[in-house]
C-alpha positions as CSV (number, residue, x, y, z in Angstrom):
1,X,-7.3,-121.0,-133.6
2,X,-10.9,-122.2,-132.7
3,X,-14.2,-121.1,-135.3
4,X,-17.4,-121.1,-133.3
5,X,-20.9,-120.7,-135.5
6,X,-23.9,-119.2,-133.6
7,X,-26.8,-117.6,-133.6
8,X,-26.6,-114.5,-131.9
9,X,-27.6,-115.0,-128.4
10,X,-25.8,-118.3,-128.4
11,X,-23.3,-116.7,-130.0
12,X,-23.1,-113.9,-127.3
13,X,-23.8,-116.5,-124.0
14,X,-21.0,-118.9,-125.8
15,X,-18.6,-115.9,-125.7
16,X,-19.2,-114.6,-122.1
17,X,-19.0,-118.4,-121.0
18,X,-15.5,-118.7,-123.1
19,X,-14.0,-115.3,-121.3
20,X,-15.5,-116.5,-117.7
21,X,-14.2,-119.4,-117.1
22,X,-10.7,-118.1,-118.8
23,X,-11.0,-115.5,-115.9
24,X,-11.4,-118.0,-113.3
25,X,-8.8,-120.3,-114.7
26,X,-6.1,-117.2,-114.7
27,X,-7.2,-116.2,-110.7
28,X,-5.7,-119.2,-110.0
29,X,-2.2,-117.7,-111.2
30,X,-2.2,-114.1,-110.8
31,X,-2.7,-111.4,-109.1
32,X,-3.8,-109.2,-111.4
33,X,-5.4,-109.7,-114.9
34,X,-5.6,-107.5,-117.3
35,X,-8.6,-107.8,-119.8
36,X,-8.7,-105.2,-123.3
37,X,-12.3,-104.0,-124.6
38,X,-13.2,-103.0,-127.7
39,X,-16.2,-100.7,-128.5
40,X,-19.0,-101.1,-131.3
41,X,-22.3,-102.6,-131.6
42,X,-21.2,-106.2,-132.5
43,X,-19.5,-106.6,-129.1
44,X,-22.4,-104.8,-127.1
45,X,-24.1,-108.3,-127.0
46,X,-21.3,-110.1,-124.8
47,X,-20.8,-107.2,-122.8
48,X,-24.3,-107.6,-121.5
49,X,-24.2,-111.3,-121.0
50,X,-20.7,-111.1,-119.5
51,X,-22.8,-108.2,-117.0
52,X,-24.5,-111.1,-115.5
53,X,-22.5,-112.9,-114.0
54,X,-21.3,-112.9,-110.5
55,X,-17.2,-113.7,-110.1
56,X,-15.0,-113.6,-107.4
57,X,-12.0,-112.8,-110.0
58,X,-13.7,-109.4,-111.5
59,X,-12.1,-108.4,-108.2
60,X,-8.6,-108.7,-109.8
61,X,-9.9,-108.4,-113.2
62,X,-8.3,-104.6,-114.6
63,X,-10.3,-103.1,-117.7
64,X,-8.3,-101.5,-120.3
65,X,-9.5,-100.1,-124.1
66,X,-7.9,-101.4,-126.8
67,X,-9.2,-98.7,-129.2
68,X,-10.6,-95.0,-128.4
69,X,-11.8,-92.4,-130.7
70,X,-10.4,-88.6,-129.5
71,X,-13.9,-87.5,-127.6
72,X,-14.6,-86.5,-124.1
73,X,-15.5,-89.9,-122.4
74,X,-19.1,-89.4,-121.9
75,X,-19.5,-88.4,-125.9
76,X,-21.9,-90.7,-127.5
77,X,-18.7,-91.6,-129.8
78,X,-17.0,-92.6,-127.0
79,X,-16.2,-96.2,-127.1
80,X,-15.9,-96.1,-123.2
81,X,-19.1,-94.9,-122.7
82,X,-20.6,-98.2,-124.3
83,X,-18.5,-100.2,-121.9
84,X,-19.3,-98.6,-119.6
85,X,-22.9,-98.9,-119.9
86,X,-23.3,-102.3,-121.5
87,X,-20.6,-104.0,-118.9
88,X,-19.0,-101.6,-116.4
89,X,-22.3,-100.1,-114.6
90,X,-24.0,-103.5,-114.0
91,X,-21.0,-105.3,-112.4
92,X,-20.6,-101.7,-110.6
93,X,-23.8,-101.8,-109.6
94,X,-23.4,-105.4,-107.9
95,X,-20.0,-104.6,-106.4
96,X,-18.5,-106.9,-108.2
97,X,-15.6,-104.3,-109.3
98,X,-14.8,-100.8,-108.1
99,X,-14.0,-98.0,-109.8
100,X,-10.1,-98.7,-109.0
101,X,-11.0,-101.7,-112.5
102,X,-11.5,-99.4,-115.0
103,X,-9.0,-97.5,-116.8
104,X,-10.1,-95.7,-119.7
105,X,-7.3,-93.1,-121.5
106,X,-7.6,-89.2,-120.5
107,X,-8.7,-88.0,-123.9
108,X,-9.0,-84.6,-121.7
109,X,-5.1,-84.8,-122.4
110,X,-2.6,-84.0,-125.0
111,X,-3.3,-87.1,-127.2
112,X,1.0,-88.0,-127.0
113,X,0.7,-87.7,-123.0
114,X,-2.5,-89.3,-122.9
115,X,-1.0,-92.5,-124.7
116,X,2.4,-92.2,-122.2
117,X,0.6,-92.1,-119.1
118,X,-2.0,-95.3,-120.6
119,X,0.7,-97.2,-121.6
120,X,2.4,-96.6,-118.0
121,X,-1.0,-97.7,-116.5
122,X,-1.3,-100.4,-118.1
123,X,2.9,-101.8,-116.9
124,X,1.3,-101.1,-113.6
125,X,-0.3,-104.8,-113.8
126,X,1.3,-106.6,-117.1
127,X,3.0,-105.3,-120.3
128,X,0.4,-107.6,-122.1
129,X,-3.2,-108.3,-122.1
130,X,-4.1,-111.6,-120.3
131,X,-7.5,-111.4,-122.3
132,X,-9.1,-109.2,-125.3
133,X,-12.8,-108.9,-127.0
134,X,-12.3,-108.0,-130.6
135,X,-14.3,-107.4,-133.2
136,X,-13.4,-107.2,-137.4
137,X,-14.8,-104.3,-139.3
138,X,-16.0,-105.1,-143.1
139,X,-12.3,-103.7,-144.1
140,X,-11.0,-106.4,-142.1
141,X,-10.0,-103.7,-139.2
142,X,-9.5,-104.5,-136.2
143,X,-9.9,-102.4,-133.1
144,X,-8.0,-99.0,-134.9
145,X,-5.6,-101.6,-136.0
146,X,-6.4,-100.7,-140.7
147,X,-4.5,-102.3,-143.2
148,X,-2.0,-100.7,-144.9
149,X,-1.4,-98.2,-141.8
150,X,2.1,-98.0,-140.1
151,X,2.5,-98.2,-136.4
152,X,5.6,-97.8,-133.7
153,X,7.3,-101.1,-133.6
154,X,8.5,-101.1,-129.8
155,X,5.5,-98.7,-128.0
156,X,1.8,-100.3,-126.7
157,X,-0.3,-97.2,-127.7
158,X,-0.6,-95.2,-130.2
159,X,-2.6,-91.7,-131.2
160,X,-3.1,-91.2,-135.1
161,X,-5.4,-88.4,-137.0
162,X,-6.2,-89.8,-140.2
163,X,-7.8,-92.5,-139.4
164,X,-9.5,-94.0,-142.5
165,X,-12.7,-94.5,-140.9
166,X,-14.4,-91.4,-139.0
167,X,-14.0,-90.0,-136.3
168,X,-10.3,-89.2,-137.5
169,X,-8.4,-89.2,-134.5
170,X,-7.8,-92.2,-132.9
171,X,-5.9,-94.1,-129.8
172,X,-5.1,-97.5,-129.9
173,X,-3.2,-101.0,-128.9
174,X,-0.2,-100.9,-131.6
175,X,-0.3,-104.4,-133.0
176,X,3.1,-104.7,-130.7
177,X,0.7,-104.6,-127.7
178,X,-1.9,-106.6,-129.3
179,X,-0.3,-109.8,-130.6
180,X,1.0,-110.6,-126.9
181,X,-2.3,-111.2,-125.8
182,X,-2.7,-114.5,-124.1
183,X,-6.6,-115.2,-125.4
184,X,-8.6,-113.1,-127.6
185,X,-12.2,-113.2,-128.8
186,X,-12.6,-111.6,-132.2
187,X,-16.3,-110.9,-133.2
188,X,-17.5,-111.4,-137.1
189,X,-21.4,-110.7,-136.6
190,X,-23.3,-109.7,-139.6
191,X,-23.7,-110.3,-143.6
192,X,-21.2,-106.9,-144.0
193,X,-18.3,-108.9,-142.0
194,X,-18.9,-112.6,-144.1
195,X,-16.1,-111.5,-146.9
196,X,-13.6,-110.2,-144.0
197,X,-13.7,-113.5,-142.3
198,X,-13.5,-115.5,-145.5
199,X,-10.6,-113.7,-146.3
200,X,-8.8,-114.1,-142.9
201,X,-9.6,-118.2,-143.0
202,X,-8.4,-118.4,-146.6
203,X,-4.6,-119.1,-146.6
204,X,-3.8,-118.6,-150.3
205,X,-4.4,-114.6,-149.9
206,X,-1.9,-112.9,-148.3
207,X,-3.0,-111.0,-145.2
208,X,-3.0,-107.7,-143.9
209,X,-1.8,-106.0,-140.8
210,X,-4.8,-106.6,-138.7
211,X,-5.0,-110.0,-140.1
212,X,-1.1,-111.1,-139.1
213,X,-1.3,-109.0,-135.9
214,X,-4.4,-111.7,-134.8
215,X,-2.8,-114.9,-136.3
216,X,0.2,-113.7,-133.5
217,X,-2.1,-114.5,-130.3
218,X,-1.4,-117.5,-128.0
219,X,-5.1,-118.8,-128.3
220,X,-7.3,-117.1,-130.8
221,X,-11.0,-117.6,-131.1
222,X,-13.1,-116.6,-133.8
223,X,-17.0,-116.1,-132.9
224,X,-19.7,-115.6,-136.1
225,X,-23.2,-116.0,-137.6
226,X,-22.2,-116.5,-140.6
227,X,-22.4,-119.4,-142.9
228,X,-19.4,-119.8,-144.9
């Protein structure tokens, strides 16, 4: 695990730099790679930066959500319509990915066949995420991943209604999914997230489901403005 301090447009700029030249280092081994997005406004920052940049390896570069809330995808609670516009359109725009990149789940669906038919999309390139942008919630969530909430042991998605933070219903990367992900960033941006991330650094407190789930990836990299 790797704690990076930063102001917040270093902090953003030392992100998208991190996640580029991981890109580029995995073109050079496969043929496809497989890259989980989170939505919220602490992430919104690196999507911009990463927007910027011109790379031959967005061509093989496949975009998948992590977490969804149930809403049409054009909803302003959509957490694919902030990717979309903060990341997605720009590198669009540029032609630096096609449409045939992004994959966001069919909340149009059945929420059980919507999950089936992500998950099944998402074995069509890995059964793993080569590379992830998280970011912690003050209750130490992470994507829709809450402590002290059960999730299927052997699936990759999940759909829950109960969600302790609104909106209710929810899709999301079961912690199965997520702790095989090869590099992650995970976000702590702001005053509200300082006790979160103190608690996940401090090893005397035993940790929660979102907290284990994280200490499970390959090579984990913790971003924040905070002062602790």
């Amino acid at each position: 695990m790797k704690l990076i301090k930063l102001c917040n447009k270093e902090l953003f700029e030392q992100g998208a730099k991190i996640l580029v030249d991981k890109i580029a280092e995995l073109e050079k081994q496969k043929e496809f790679i497989t890259f989980g997005l989170v939505g919220g406004r602490s992430v919104a920052g690196i999507y911009e930066e990463l927007a910027k940049k011109d790379l031959h390896a967005w061509k093989k570069t496949h975009f998948f959500l992590i977490d969804e809330r149930n809403v049409p995808i054009d909803d302003i609670e959509s957490n694919y319509k902030l990717v979309r516009e903060h990341l997605l359109n720009p590198l669009l725009h540029r032609d630096q990915i096609c449409e045939e990149n992004i994959h966001p789940i069919n909340t149009s669906l059945k929420p059980e066949l919507a999950i089936h038919t992500y998950q099944r999309e998402l074995e069509q390139y890995n059964n793993f995420l080569d590379i992830a942008i998280l970011s912690s919630g003050e209750d130490n969530h992470i994507g829709a991943i809450f402590p002290n909430k059960k999730y299927p042991e052997k699936e990759q998605f999940a759909y829950f209604n109960d969600s302790p933070k609104p909106p209710k219903e929810r899709f999301t990367a079961t912690p199965e999914l997520l702790s095989k992900t090869s590099t992650a960033i995970v976000i702590f941006l702001g005053e509200s997230k300082k006790d979160a991330l103190k608690h996940f650094l401090d090893n005397n407190i035993e940790k929660t489901l979102p907290e284990i789930t994280l200490q499970k990836i390959r090579e984990l990299i913790i971003l924040t403005n905070q002062v602790i």
